[in-house]
Backbone as JSON, one array per atom type, in Angstrom:
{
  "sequence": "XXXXXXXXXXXXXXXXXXXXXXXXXXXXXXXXXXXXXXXXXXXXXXXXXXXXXXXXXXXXXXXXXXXXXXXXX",
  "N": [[11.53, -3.68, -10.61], [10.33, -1.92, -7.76], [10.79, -3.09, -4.25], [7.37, -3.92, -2.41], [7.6, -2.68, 0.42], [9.72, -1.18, 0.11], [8.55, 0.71, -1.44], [6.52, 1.54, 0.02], [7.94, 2.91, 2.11], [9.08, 5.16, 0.75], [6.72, 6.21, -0.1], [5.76, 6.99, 2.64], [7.76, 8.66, 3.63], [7.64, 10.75, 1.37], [4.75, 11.99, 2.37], [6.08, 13.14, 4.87], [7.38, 15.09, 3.82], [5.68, 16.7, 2.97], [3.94, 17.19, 4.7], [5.2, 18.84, 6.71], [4.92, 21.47, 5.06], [6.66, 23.2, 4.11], [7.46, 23.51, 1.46], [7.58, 24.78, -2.41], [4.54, 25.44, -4.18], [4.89, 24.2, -6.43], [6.67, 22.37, -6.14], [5.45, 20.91, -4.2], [3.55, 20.23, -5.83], [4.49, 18.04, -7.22], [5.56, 15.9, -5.48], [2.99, 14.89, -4.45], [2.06, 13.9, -6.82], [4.0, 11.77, -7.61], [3.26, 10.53, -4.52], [0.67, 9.83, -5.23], [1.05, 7.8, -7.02], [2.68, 6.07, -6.14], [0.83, 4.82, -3.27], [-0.94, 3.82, -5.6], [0.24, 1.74, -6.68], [1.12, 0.69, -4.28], [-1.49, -0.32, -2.94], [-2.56, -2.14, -4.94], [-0.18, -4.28, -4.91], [-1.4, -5.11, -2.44], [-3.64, -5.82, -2.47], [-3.25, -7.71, -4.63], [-1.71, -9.82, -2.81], [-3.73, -10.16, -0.83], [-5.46, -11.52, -1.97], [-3.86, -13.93, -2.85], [-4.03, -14.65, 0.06], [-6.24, -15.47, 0.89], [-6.48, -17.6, -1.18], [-4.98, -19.66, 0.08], [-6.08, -20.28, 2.33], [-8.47, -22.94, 3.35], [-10.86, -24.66, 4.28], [-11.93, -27.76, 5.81], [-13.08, -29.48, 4.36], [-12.33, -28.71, 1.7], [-13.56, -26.36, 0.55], [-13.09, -22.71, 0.18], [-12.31, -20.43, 2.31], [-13.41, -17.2, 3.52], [-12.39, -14.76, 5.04], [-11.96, -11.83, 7.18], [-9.08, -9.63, 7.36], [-7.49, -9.36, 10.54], [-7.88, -6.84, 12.61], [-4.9, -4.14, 13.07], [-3.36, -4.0, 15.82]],
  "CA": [[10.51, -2.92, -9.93], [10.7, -2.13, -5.99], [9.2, -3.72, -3.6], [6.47, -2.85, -1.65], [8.19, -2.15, 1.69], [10.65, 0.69, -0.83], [7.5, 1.74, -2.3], [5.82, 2.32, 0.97], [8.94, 3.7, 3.06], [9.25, 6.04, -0.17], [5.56, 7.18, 0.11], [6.25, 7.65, 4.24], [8.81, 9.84, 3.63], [6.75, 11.88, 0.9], [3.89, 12.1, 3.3], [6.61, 13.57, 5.8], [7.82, 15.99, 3.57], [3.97, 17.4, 2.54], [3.07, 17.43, 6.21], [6.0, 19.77, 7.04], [4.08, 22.51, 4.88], [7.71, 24.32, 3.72], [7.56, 23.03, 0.04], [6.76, 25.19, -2.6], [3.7, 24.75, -4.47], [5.53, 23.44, -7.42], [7.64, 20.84, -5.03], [4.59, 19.92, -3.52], [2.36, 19.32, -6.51], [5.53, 16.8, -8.37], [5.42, 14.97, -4.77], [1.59, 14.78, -4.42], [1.86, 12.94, -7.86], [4.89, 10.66, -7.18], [2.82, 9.88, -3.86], [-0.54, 8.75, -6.0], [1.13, 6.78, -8.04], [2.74, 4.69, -5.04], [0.02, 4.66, -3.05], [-1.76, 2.95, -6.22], [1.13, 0.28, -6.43], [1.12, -0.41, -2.88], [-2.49, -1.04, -3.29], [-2.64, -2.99, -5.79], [0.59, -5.26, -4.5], [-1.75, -5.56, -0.82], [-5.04, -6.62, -3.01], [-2.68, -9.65, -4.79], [-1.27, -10.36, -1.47], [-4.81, -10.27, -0.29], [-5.46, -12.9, -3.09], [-3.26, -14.92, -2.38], [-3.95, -15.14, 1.38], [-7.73, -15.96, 0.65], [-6.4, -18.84, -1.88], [-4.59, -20.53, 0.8], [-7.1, -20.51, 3.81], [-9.36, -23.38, 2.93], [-11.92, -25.69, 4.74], [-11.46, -29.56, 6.17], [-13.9, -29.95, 3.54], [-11.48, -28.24, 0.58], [-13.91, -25.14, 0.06], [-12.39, -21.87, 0.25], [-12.92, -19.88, 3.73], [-12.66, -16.03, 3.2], [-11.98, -14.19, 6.63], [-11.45, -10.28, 6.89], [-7.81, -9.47, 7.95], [-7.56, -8.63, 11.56], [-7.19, -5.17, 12.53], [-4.04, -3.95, 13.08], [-3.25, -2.6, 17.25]],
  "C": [[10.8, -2.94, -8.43], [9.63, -2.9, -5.55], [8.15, -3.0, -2.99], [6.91, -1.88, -0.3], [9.11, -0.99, 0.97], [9.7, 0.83, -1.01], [7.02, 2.41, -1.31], [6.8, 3.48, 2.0], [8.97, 4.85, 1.94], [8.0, 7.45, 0.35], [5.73, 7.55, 1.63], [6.68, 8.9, 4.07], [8.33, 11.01, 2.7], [6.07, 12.52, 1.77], [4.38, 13.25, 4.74], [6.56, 15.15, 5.55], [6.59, 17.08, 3.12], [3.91, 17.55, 3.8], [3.67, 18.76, 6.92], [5.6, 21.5, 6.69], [5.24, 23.31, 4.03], [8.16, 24.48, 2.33], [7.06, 23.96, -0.7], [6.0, 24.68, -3.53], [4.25, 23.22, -5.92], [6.49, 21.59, -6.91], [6.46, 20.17, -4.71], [3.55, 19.13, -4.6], [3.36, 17.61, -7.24], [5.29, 15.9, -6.87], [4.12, 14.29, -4.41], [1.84, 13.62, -5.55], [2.4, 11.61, -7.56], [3.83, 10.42, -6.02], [1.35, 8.86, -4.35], [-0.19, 7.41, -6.48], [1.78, 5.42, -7.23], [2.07, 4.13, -4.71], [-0.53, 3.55, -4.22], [-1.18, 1.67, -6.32], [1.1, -0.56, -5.17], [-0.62, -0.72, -2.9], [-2.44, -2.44, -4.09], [-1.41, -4.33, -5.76], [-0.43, -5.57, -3.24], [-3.03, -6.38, -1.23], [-4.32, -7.96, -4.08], [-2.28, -9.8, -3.66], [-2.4, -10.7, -0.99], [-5.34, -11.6, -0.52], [-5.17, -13.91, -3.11], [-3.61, -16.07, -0.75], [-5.21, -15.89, 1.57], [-7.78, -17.48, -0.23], [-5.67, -19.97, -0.75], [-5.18, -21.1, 1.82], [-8.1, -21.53, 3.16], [-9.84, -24.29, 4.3], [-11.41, -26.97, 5.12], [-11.95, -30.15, 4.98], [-12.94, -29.48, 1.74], [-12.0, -27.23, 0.27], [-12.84, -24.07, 1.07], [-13.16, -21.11, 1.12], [-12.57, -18.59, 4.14], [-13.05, -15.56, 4.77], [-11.23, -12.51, 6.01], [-9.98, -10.48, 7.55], [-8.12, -9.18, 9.1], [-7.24, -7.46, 11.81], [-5.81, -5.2, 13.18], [-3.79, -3.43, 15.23], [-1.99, -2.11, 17.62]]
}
């Protein structure tokens, strides 16, 4: 399976080629799809990663200490 960083540079580069507008409809609906279905992978790899990051952060005390991600600048 790829990873996420191919999955997402993949969907990028979809995203590029939809934005451009020069596709026709037929091109654009098969890339639309292929882009869902990334999109849902890279989700779903960033919500276990998420998972993960929330299992490791714990307390002095040993409880578990959930914190939003920081935003991105």
């Amino acid at each position: 399976m790829s990873s996420f960083e191919q999955s997402l540079k993949k969907l990028e580069t979809i995203v590029g080629k939809l934005e451009k507008g020069d596709l026709s409809l037929e091109e654009s609906l098969k890339l639309f799809e292929e882009g869902t279905a990334l999109s849902s992978v890279c989700k779903k790899e960033l919500e276990a990663a998420e998972g993960k990051v929330q299992m490791l952060i714990k307390k002095r005390d040993g409880s578990l200490k959930t914190e939003p991600f920081p935003p991105e600048e």
